[in-house]
N, C-alpha and C positions, 0 to 999 in steps of 0.2 A: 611443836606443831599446834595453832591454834585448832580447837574442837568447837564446828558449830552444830548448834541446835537441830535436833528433827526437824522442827517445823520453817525453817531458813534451808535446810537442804530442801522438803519439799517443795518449797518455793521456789527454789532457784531450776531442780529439776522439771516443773512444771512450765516455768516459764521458756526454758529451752524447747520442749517439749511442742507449747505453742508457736515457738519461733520457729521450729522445722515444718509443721505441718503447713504453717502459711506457707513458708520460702518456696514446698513443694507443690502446693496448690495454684493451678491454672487461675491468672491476675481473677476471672468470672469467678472461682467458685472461693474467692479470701471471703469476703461475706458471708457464705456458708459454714466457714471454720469460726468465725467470729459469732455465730448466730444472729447479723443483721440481716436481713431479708436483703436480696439482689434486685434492686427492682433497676426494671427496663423499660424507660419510655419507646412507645411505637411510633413512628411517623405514616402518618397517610397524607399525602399531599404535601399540602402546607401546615395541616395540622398534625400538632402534639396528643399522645394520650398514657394516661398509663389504668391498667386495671385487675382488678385483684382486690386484697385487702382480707378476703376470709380468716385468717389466723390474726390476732390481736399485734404479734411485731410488725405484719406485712401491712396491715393498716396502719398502726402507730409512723414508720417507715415512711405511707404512702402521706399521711397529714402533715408528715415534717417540710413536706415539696408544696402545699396546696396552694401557697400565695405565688406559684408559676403558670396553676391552671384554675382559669377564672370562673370554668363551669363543672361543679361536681355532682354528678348523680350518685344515691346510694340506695339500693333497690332491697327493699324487706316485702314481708309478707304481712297480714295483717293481723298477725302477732307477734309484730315485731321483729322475728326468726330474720336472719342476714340474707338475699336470695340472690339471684343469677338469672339474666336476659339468657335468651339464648341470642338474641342477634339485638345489635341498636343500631338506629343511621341517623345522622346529623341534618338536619336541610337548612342551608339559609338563603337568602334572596334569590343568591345565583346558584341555586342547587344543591345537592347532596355534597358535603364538606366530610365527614365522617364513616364508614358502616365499619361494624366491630364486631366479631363472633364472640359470639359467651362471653359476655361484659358482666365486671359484675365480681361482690356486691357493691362496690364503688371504684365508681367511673370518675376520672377527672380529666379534663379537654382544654386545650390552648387555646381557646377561639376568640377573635378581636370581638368589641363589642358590636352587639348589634342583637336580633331579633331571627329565633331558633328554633323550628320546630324538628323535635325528638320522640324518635318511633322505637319503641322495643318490642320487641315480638317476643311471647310465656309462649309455648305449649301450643305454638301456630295460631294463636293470639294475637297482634299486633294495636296496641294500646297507643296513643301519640299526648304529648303536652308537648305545649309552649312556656319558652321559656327566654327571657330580657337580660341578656349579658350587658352589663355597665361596665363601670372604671374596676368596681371591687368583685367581691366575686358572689355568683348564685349557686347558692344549693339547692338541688333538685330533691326531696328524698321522697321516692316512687313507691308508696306504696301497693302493692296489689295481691290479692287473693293467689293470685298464679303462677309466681315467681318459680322457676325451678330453685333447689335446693344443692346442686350441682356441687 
């Protein structure tokens, strides 16, 4: 009978180990076993978005996608600290295109190009910039005194 190694049984024990918890884990929560973030784009209309980011994989995760979504907002405070809308709405020519509860701290949007005004409401606040979607893509990076911390 061959004799293997400790560290070759550990490994093979371990890797079964991971093979069972995926097989048992609902297809939603393999990402969670694996420690990559699940991230889920929302649809509102015609428009895409996805948002989130506070833990360093769920960002890293959300920037692997950003050449899908042309306009990215990332909302800090004004030292720098990561923050949280409580609400943002999109408007462009023909009206309101987006509104998003607790956005944040970065927002990224599917929007054809064109010309954008974005309202975030802090703390019953509502602050607005404009912003020029092209061919590539715009970062928005919002900073303001008022961000929730969320």
């Amino acid at each position: 009978m061959k004799r293997h190694t400790p560290s070759a049984l550990t490994f093979v024990l371990s890797l079964v180990a991971a093979t069972t918890l995926m097989a048992q884990a609902p297809s939603s929560d393999v990402d969670a076993v694996t420690d990559t973030p699940a991230l889920r784009v929302h649809q509102s209309g015609d428009v895409q978005y996805l948002t989130g980011g506070a833990g360093e994989q769920e960002r890293s995760a959300m920037r692997s996608l950003q050449g899908e979504f042309p306009l990215q907002i990332l909302f800090s405070g004004k030292g720098g600290e990561y923050g949280v809308a409580d609400s943002v709405r999109v408007h462009g020519r023909a009206g309101q295109v987006l509104s998003v509860a607790s956005a944040g701290p970065l927002l990224m949007v599917k929007v054809p190009p064109g010309r954008y005004t974005v309202e975030a409401e802090f703390n019953g606040k509502v602050q607005k910039r404009t912003v020029s979607v092209g061919q590539g893509q715009q970062v928005l990076h919002w900073s303001s005194p008022v961000v929730s911390q969320n």
